[in-house]
C-alpha positions as CSV (number, residue, x, y, z in Angstrom):
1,X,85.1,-28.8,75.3
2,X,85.0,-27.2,72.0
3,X,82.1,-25.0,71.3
4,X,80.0,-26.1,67.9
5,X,80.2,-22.3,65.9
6,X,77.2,-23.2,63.2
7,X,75.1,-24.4,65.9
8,X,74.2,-27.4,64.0
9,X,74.9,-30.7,65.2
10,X,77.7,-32.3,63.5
11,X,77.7,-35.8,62.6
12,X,80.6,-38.3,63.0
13,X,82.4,-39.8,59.8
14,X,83.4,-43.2,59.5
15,X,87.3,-43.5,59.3
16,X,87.0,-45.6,56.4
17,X,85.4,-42.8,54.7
18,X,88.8,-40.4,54.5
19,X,90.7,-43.4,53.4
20,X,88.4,-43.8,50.3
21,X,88.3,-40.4,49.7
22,X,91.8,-39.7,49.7
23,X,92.6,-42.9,47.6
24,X,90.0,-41.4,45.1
25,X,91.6,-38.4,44.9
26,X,94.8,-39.3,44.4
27,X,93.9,-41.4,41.6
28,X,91.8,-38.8,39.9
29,X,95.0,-36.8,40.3
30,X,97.6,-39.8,39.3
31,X,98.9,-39.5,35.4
32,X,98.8,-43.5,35.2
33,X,95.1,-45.2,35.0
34,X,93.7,-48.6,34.9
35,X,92.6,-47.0,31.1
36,X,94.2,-45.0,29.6
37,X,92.8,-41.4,28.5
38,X,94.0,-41.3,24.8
39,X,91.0,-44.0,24.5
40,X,88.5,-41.1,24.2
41,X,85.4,-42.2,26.0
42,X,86.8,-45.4,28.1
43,X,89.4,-43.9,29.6
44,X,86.7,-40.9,30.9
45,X,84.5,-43.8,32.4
46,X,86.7,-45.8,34.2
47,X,87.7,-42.4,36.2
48,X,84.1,-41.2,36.3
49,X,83.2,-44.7,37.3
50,X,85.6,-45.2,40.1
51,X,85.0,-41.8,41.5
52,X,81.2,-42.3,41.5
53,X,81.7,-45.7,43.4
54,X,83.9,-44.9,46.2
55,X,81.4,-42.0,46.3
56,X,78.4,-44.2,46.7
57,X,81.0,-46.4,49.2
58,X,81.4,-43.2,51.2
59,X,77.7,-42.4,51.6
60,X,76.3,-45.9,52.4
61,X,79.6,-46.4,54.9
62,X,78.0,-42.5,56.6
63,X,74.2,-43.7,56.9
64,X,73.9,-44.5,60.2
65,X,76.5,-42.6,61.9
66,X,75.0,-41.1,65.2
67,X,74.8,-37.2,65.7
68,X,77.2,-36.0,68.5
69,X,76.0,-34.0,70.6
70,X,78.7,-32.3,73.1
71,X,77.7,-30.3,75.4
């Protein structure tokens, strides 16, 4: 059994969750995008826009995960 250090109780993610982030990140990171950047304020939203829904995806998917407790 692992000891928790903080002493908090840590709360389970939903697998989905690191999927979504991951994809999120790497299209933040990826040079090609569904808009382009040289369009100076669209291609900014569409990044800003995805990001903040998978965010909001993440979050709602985390709501009602149980607290595990191990002992």
């Amino acid at each position: 059994m692992s000891e928790n250090v903080s002493g908090d109780n840590e709360k389970k993610v939903h697998p989905l969750s690191w999927v979504l982030a991951i994809l999120g990140g790497g299209y933040a990171a990826w040079p090609l995008d569904a808009v382009p950047d040289a369009l100076p304020l669209a291609g900014w939203v569409d990044d800003i826009g995805l990001i903040l829904v998978l965010l909001l995806l993440v979050v709602l998917l985390n709501r009602g995960q149980e607290v595990c407790e191990e002992e």
